[in-house]
C-alpha positions as CSV (number, residue, x, y, z in Angstrom):
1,X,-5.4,-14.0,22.7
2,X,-4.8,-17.0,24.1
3,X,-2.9,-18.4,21.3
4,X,-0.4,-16.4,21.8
5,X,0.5,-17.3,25.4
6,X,3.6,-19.1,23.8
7,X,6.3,-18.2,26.4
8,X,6.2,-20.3,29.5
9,X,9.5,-21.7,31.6
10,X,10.4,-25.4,29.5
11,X,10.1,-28.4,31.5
12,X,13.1,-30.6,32.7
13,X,12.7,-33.0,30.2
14,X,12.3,-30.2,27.3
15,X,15.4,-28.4,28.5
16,X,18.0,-30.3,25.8
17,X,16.0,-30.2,22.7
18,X,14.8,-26.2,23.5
19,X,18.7,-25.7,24.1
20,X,19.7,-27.3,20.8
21,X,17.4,-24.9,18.9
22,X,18.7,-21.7,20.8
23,X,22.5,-23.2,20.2
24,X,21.7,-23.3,16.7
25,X,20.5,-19.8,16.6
26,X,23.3,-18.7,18.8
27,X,25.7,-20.3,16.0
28,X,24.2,-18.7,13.6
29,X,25.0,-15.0,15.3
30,X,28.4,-16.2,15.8
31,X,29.0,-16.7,12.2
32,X,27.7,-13.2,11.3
33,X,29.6,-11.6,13.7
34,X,32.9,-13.4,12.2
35,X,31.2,-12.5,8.4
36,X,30.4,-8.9,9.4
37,X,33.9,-8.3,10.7
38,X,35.4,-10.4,7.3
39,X,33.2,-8.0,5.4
40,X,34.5,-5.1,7.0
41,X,38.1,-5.6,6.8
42,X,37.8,-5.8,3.2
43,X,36.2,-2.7,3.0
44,X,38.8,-1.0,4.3
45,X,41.5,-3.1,2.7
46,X,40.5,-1.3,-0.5
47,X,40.5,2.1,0.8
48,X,44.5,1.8,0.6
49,X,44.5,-0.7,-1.9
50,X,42.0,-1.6,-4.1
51,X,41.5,-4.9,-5.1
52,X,39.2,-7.0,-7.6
53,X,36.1,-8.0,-6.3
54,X,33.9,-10.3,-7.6
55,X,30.6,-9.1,-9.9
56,X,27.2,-9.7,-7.8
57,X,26.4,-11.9,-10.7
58,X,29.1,-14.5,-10.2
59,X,28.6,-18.1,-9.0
60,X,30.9,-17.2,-6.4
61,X,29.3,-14.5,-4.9
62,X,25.6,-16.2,-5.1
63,X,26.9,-18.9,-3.4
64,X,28.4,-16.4,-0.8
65,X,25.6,-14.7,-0.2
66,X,22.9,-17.3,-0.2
67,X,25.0,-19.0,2.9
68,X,25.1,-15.4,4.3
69,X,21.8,-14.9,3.9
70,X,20.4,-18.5,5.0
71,X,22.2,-18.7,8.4
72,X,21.0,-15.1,9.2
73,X,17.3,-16.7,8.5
74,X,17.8,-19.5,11.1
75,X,19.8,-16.7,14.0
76,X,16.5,-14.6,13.6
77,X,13.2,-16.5,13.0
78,X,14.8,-19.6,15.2
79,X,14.5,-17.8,18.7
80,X,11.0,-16.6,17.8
81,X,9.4,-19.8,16.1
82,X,11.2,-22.2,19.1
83,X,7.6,-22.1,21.3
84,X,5.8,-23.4,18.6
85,X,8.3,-25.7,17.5
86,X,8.7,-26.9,21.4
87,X,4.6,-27.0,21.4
88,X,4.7,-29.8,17.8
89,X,7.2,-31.7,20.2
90,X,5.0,-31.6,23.1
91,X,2.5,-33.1,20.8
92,X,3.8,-35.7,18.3
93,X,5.5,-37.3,21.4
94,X,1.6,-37.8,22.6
95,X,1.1,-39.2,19.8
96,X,3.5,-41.4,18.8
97,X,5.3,-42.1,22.3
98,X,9.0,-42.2,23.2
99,X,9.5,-44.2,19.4
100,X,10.0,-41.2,16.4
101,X,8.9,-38.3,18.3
102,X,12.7,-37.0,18.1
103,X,12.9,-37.3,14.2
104,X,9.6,-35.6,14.1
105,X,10.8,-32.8,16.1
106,X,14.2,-32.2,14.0
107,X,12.4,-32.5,10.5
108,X,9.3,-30.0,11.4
109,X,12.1,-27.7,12.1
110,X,13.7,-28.4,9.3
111,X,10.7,-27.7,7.2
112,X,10.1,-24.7,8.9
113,X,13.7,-23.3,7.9
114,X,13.1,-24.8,4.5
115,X,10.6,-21.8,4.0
116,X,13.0,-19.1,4.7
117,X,16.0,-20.8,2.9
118,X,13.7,-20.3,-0.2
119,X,13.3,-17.1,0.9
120,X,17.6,-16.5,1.2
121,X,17.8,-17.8,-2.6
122,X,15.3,-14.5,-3.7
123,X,16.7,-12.2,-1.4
124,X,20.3,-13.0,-3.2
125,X,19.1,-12.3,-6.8
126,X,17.8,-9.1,-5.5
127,X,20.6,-8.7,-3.3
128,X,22.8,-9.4,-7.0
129,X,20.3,-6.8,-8.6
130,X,20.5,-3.6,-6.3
131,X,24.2,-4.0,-6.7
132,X,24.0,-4.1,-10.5
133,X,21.7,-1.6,-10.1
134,X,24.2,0.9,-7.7
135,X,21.8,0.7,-5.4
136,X,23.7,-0.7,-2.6
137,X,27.2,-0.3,-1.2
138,X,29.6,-3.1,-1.1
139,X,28.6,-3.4,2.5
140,X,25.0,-3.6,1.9
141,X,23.8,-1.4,2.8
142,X,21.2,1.4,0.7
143,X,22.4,4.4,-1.2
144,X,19.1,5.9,-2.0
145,X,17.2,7.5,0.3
146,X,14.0,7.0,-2.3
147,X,14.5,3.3,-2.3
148,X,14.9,2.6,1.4
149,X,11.9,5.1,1.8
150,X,9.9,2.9,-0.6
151,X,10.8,-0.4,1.2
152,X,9.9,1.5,4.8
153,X,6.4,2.4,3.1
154,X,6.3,-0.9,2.1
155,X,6.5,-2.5,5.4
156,X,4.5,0.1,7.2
157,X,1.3,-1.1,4.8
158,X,2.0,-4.3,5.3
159,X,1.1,-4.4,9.3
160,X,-1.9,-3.4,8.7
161,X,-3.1,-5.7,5.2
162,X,-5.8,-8.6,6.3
163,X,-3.3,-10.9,5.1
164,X,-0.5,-10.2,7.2
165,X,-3.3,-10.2,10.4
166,X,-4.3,-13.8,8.8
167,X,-0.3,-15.6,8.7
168,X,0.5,-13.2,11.9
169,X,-2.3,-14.8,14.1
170,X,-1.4,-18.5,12.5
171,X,2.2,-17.6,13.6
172,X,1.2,-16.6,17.7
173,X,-1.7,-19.4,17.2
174,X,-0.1,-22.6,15.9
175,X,-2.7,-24.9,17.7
176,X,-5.5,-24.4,15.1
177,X,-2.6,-25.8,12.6
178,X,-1.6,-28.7,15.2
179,X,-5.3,-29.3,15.9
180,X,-7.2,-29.2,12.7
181,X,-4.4,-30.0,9.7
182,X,-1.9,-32.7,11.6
183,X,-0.1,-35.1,9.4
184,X,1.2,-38.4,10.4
185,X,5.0,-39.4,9.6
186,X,8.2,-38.2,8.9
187,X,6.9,-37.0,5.9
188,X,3.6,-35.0,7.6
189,X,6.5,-33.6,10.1
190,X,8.2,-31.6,7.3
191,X,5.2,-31.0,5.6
192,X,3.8,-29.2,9.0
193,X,6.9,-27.5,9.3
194,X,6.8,-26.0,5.9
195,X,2.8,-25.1,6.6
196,X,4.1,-23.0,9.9
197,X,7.4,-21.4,8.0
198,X,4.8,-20.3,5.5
199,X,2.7,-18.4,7.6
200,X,5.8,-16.8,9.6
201,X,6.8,-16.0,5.8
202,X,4.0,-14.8,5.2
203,X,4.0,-12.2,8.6
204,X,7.6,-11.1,8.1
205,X,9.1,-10.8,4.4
206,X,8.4,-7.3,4.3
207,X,9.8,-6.8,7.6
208,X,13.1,-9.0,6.4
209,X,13.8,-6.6,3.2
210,X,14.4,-3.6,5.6
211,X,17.8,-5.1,6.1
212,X,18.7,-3.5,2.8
213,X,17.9,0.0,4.6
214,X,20.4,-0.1,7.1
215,X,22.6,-2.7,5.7
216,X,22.6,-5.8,5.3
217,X,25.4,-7.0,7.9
218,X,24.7,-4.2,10.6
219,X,24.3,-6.6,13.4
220,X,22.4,-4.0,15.3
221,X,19.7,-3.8,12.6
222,X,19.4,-6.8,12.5
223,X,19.7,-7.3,16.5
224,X,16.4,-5.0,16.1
225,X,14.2,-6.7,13.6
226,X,15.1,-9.8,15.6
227,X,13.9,-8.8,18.5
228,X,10.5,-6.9,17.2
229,X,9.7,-10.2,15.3
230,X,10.2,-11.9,18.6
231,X,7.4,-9.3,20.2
232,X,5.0,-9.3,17.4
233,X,4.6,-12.9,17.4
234,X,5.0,-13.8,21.0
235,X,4.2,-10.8,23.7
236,X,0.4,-10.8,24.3
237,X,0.2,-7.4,22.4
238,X,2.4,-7.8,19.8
239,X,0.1,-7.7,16.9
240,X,-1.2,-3.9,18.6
241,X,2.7,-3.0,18.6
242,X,2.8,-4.6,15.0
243,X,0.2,-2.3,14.1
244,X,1.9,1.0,15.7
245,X,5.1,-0.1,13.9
246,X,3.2,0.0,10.9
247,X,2.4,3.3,10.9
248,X,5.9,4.5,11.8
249,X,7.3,2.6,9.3
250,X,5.4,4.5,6.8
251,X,5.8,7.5,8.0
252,X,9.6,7.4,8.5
253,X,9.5,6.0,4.7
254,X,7.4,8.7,3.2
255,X,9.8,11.3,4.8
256,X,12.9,9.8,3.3
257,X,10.9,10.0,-0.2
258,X,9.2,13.5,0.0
């Protein structure tokens, strides 16, 4: 698929911007690590002395967890989308020349993470609700077998649905998008942004609620899902791999169930 031949060594001239976008990502981790290890000490700072902790439900909390979840968003679709965003550059500078090219750049990426900062505010509420519900431990991670089966299943099907096949080749293919639906203007920039985020939303929500399996802040995990959503949407057969994760999703989900 030639749309997918993404990865290629940057240019000179796109070394600073391409580095900008991995420091951002590499921010990101760096913050979870520091949140993970916060989390963790309060855990067991309550097994000798337990303490009040805030309901789930509590402005606090949301607030909390919706910065939680939002930087983990940018530290694990950044390193993946960065091609296509590096290809819109390559573009809009054509375009437009030296003059707003740079402004373009930073606001289709900022559209892009718009989509999945949406995405943080409804993974909170249902963050807020399996905790209401006892479904997940004060580190986040699952306490039913049935449910984390169910979100496995979940996933599995979704690799192999014609609408995941449709946002998953818009994600390795963002040309036809560049090509065929380009906007002019700051404005187009963050609209185009958003249109890309979409698709990649589209590809990997399912994949992004399995963090409630093996918890939420397990780095590893989440090392993991990083780096399969980096093959799926970039490595020439990463929508064949897709597919074979599918189908061990489900199964592992169906055994956790049955």
């Amino acid at each position: 698929m030639a749309g997918s031949r993404l990865i290629r060594m940057p240019r000179a001239h796109e070394l600073a911007p391409l580095a900008g976008l991995l420091g951002v990502a590499a921010l990101s981790w760096v913050y979870l690590g520091f949140d993970a290890a916060r989390m963790a000490d309060e855990m067991a700072a309550m097994k000798t002395m337990p303490m009040a902790m805030n309901s789930p439900w509590s402005a606090t909390s949301l607030t909390v967890a919706f910065l939680m979840w939002t930087i983990m968003m940018v530290g694990m679709m950044l390193p993946s989308a960065a091609p296509a965003i590096m290809l819109y550059r390559a573009m809009v500078k054509k375009r437009v020349g030296e003059d707003g090219y740079r402004s373009a750049f930073w606001l289709f990426t900022a559209g892009y993470l718009a989509v999945w900062t949406g995405f943080s505010a409804l993974a909170v509420l249902m963050q807020a609700g399996l905790q209401s519900a006892s479904l997940l431990s004060p580190m986040l991670v699952s306490k039913s077998g049935v449910f984390s089966g169910v979100l496995l299943v979940l996933a599995g099907i979704h690799q192999w649905l014609p609408f995941k096949d449709a946002c998953l080749t818009k994600c390795r293919s963002p040309m036809s998008l560049f090509l065929f639906h380009w906007r002019p203007g700051r404005a187009g920039a963050f609209l185009m942004g958003l249109d890309h985020g979409a698709s990649c939303l589209g590809c990997c929500w399912a994949l992004m609620l399995l963090l409630f399996t093996a918890g939420v802040m397990n780095l590893i995990w989440v090392g993991l899902i990083t780096a399969y959503v980096f093959v799926e949407k970039l490595l020439p057969a990463g929508d064949v791999i897709g597919r074979i994760a599918g189908v061990v999703m489900a199964v592992a989900g169906l055994s956790l169930i049955f």
